[in-house]
N, C-alpha and C positions, 0 to 999 in steps of 0.2 A: 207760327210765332209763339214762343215761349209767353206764358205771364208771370212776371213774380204775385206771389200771395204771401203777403204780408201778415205774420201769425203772432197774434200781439201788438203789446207795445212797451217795451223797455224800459220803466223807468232811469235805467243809468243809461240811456241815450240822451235824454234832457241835459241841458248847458247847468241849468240852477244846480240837479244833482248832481253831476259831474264836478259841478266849484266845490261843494260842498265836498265829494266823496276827495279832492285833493288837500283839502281845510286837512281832512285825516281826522285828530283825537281832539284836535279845538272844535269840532262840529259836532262832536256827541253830544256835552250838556244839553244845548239846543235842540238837537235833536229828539233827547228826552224828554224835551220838556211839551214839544210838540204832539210826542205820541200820550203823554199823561193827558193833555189837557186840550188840545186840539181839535174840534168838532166841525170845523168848515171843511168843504169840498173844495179840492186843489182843479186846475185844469187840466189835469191829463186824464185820460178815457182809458179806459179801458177795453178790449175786444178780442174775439180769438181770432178770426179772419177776415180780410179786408170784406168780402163780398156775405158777411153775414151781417144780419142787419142789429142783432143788439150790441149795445154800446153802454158803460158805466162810466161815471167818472169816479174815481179814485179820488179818498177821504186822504187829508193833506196827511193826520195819521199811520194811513199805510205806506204812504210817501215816504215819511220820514222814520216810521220803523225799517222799511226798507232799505233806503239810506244808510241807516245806522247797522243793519247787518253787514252792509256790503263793505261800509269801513270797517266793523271788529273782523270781518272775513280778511281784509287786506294787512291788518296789522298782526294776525294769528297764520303759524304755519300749519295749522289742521286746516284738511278740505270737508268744508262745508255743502250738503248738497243745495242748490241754487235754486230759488225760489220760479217757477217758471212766469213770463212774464201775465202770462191771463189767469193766475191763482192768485184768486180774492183770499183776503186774509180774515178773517174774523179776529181781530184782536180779544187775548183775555184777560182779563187781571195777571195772572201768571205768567204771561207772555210777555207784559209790561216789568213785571217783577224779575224774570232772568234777566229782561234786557239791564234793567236799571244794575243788578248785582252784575254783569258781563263789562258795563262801561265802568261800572266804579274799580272792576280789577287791573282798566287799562290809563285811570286816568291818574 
């Protein structure tokens, strides 16, 4: 008998991201605003495989910077390479700054 092993976890499988990644270009501001200023723990986990025992929860921040890639990814026809779903993000100042100049080129 086969086991699936479940590797990660998807942010763009959650319903809240998903409304949002449909919002499109209305959901960036917010978006932004979240990843500038946002300091709470969202409740999604993070993991690399089911049967490993650490677990993170995901800063609502990475959330919604992620979020916001995966909309300017769907409104640009450049492929972008795809964040994998257990790479922790360290946000930078500068990371913060393309994004903020990236949405302002599509709003």
């Amino acid at each position: 008998m086969r086991r699936f092993v479940r590797i990660g976890f998807d942010v763009a499988e959650h319903a809240t991201v998903e409304a949002l990644v449909h919002r499109g270009r209305a959901a960036l501001p917010a978006l932004l605003a979240a990843v500038e200023r946002d300091r709470r723990l969202s409740r999604l986990v993070r993991f690399w495989r089911d049967y490993d025992a650490g677990r993170e929860v995901m800063p609502v921040r990475e959330v919604a910077y992620r979020t916001a890639l995966m909309i300017l990814h769907s409104l640009s026809a450049e492929g972008e390479p795809a964040l994998r779903p257990d790479q922790r993000i360290e946000l930078t100042n500068a990371d913060v700054e393309i994004l903020r100049t990236r949405i302002a080129e599509v709003l």
